[in-house]
N, C-alpha and C positions, 0 to 999 in steps of 0.2 A: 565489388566490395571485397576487401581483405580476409580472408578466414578468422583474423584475431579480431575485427570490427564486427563481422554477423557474430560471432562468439559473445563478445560483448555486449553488439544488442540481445541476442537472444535472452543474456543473464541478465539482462535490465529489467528487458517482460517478464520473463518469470518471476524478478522479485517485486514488481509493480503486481502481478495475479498476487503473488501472497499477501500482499501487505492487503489489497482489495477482498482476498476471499475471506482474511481474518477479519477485516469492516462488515462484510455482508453477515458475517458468524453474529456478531455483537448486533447488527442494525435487527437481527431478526429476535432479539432478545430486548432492544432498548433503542429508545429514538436519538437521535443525531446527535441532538442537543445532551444528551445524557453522559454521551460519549467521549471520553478525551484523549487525547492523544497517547499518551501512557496508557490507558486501556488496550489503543490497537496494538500499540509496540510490544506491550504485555503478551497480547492474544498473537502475534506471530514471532514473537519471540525474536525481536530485532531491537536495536537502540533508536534511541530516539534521533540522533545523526543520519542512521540509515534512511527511517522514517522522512526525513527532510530532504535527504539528497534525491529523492523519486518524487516526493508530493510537496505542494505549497502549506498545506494546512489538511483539515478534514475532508472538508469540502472539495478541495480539489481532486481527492481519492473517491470521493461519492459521484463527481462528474468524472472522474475516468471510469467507473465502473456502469454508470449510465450513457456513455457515448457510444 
């Protein structure tokens, strides 16, 4: 793999951990359902584009962080 390609995955995972650690922040405070996507974006301080370009919806960030 390319140097500029691991770089870029690695910046992917990392911003997949944030967007996940900021879900886990909120899931410990309020259930799923409660939750909405401006909440997380809020809580890690990302746009909502960002938010979409790593995750399908919530759920999909709740099953990456349970896989």
């Amino acid at each position: 793999m390319s140097q500029m390609k691991e770089s870029n995955s690695i910046r992917n995972d990392l911003m997949k951990r944030h967007i996940a650690d900021s879900l886990e922040v909120l899931m410990a405070k309020h259930s799923i359902d409660e939750i909405s996507i401006k909440d997380i974006t809020e809580a890690a301080g990302i746009s909502k584009a960002t938010f979409s370009r790593y995750y399908i919806d919530k759920y999909d960030a709740v099953s990456w962080i349970y896989m």
